[in-house]
C-alpha positions in Angstrom: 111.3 150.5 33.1 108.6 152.0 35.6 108.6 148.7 37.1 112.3 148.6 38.1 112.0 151.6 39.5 109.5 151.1 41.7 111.4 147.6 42.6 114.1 149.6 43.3 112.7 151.7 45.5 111.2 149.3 47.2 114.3 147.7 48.2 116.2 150.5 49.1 113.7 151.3 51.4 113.7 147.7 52.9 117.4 148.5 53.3 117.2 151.3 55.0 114.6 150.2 57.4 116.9 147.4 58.5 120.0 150.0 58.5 117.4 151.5 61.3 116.6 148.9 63.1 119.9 148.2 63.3 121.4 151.3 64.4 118.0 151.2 67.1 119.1 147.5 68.6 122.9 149.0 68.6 121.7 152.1 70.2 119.3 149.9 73.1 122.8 147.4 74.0 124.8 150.5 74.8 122.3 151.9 76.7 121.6 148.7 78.6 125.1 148.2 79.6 125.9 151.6 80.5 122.9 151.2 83.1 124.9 147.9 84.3 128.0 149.6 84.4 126.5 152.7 86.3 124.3 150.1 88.5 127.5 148.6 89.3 129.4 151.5 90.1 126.4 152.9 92.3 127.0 149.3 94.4 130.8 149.8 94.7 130.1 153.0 95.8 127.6 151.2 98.5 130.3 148.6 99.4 133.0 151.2 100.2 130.8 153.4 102.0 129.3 150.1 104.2 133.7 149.4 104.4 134.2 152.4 105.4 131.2 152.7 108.5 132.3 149.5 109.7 136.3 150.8 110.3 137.9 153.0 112.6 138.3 155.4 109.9 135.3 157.7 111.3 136.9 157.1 115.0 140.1 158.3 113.1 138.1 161.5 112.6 136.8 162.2 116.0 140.1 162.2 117.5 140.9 165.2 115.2 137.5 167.0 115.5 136.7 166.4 112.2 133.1 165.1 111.4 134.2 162.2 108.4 131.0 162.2 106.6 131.4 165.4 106.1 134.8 165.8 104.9 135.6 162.4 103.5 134.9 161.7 99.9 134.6 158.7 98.1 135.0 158.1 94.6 134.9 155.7 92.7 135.5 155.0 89.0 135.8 151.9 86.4 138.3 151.1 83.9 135.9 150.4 80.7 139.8 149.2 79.1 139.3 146.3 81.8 135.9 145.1 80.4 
């Protein structure tokens, strides 16, 4: 009887140590791809700015007075429903 028990236990605890590892590898994807995803938004955000330097859009500015880099803000966001 003592033996089952400690079989038991034994297995349970093999259980739960894969339930754990588990959850852990779970836990690292979502954190690598929410460093992609932010890495990727961070060189959209790159791309627009570079987009937006290269137009008239600052010249657009000047004509009114207004110092763009200063008053124009960009964001930008991703649809995760898209992925």
């Amino acid at each position: 009887m003592e033996s089952q028990k400690l079989e038991s236990i034994v297995i349970d605890l093999q259980r739960l140590q894969q339930l754990q590892d588990d959850k852990s590898q779970k836990l690292k994807s979502i954190i690598i791809v929410s460093q992609r995803l932010q890495q990727l938004q961070n060189n959209i955000n790159k791309e627009i700015i570079e987009l937006l330097n290269s137009s008239n859009v600052s010249k657009r500015f000047d004509k009114s007075s207004i110092s763009g880099q200063k008053s124009l803000k960009v964001e930008c966001s991703l649809n995760l429903i898209q992925f």
